[in-house]
C-alpha positions in Angstrom: 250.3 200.5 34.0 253.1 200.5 31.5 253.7 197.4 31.9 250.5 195.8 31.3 250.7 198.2 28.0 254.0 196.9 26.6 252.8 193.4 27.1 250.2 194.3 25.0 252.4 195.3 22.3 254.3 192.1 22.8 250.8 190.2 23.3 251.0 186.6 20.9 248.9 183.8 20.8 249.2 183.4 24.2 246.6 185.3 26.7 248.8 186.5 29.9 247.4 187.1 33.3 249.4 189.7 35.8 249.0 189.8 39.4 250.8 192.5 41.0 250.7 194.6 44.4 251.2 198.4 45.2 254.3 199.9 47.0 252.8 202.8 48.8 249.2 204.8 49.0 248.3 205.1 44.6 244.9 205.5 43.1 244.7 204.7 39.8 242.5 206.7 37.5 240.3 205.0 34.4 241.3 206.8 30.9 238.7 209.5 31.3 238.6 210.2 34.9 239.9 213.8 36.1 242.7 213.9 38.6 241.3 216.7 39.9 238.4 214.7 40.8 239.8 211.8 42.2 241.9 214.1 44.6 239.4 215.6 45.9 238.1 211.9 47.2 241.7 210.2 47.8 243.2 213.6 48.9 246.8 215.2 47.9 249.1 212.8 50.0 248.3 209.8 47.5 250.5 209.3 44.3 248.2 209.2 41.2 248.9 206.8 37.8 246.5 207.2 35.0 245.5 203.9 33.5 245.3 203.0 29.3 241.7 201.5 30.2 238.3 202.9 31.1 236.4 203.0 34.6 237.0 205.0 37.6 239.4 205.8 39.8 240.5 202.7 42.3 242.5 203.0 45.9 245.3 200.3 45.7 246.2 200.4 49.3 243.9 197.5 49.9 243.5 195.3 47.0 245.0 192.9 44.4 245.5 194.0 41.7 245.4 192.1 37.7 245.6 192.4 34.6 244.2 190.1 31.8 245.3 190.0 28.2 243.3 188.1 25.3 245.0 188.0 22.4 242.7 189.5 19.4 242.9 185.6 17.6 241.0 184.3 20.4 237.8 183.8 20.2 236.5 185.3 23.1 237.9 188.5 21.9 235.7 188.9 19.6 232.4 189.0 22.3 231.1 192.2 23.1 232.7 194.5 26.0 229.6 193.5 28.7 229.9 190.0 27.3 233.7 189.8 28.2 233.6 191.8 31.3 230.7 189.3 32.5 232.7 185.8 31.1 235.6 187.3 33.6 233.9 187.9 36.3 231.8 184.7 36.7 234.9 183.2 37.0 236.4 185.2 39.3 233.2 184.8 41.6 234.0 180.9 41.2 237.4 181.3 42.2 236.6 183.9 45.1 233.3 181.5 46.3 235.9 178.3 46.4 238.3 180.3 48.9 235.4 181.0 51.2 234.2 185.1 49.9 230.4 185.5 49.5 230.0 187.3 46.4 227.4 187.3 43.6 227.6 189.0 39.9 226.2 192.5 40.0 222.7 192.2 37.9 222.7 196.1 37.1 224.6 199.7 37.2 224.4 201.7 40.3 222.4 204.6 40.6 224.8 206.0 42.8 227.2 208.9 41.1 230.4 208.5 41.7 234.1 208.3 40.2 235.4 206.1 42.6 235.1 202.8 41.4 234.1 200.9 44.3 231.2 203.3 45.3 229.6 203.0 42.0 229.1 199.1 41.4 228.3 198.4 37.7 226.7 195.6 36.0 228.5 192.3 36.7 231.1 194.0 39.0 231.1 191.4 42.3 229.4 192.5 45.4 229.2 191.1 49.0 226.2 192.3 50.8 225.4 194.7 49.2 228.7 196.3 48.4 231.4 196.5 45.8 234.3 194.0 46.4 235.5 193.6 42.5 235.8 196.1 39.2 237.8 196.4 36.1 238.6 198.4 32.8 238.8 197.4 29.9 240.0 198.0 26.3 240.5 196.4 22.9 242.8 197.3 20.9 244.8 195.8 17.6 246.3 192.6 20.0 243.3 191.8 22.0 242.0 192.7 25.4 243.3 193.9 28.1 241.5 193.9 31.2 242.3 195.7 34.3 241.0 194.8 38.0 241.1 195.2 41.4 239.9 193.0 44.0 239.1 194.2 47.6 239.3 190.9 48.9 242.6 190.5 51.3 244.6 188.5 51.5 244.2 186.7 48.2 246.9 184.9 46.2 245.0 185.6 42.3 247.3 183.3 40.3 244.6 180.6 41.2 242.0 183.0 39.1 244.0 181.5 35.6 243.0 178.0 36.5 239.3 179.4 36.2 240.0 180.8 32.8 242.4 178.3 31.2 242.7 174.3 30.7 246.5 175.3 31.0 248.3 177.8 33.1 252.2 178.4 32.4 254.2 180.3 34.4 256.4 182.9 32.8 258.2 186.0 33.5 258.9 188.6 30.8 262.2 190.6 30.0 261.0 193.8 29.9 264.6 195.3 29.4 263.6 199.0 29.8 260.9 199.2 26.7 258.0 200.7 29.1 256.1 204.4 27.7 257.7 206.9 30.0 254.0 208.8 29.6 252.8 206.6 32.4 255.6 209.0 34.9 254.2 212.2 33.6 252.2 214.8 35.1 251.0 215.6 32.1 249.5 212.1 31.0 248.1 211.8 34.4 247.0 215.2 34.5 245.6 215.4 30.7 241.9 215.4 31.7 239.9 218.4 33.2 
């Protein structure tokens, strides 16, 4: 999570897109979800992050994980939130229907109630059958977008997904050299909402 926040920070003209995996049982929890919450679903034994973008909380023992950042120059930046979160999606559907994953756009929110992200599909989330297989966060800020998902698809290699967004894909690997917000290792950060 810090990560995806300092390249943010260091976000150009450039959009990036991060795929990374989890070392260990972690749940993630969306800007606004409680911890308290989220342990009583994922239990005490799991270690908790809190992320910089919305949605709810995610179990990343059995996804991939990615991040997407538009810089604020781009046009697509400038779309609406649904409109964005839609645009993304569709093309992650493409990518998933091309390796051989049934999956369609989710056409409304849930009526279920839930903070666990993958029980409470939202509008153009990805389903298969019925059920939630793809979900993100999002948030703008002065450099872009950044977009935040998991994808319960296994295994699944999502450095094809930039083909589906770009003309061009470049490989690159940034020096992070120790910049990352410690807030991201404290309690109270991941703790700060009731």
């Amino acid at each position: 999570m810090a990560i995806d926040e300092w390249l943010m920070t260091q976000l150009g003209e450039v959009p990036i897109l991060r795929q990374y995996q989890w070392s260990g049982a972690w749940v993630s929890l969306g800007y606004f979800q409680s911890l308290r919450a989220a342990k009583m679903i994922f239990g005490s034994d799991s270690e908790y992050v809190r992320r910089w973008t919305g949605g709810g909380v995610v179990d990343h023992r059995d996804d991939a994980t990615y991040s997407l950042m538009i810089p604020r120059s781009w046009q697509f930046a400038s779309i609406g939130g649904s409109e964005s979160y839609r645009q993304i999606h569709a093309a992650l559907a493409r990518c998933l229907l091309d390796r051989g994953h049934s999956c369609e756009l989710a056409s409304r929110d849930s009526a279920r109630n839930s903070v666990a992200c993958f029980e409470k599909p939202v509008e153009w989330d990805l389903l298969c059958q019925g059920e939630k297989i793809a979900g993100a966060g999002q948030r703008r800020t002065r450099q872009g977008i950044l977009h935040q998902g998991s994808v319960a698809v296994k295994p699944l290699d999502l450095t094809e997904l930039a083909g589906y967004l770009a003309k061009e894909v470049i490989d690159w690997t940034p020096e992070i050299e120790g910049k990352l917000n410690p807030r991201y290792e404290s309690v109270a950060w991941t703790d700060r909402v009731l």
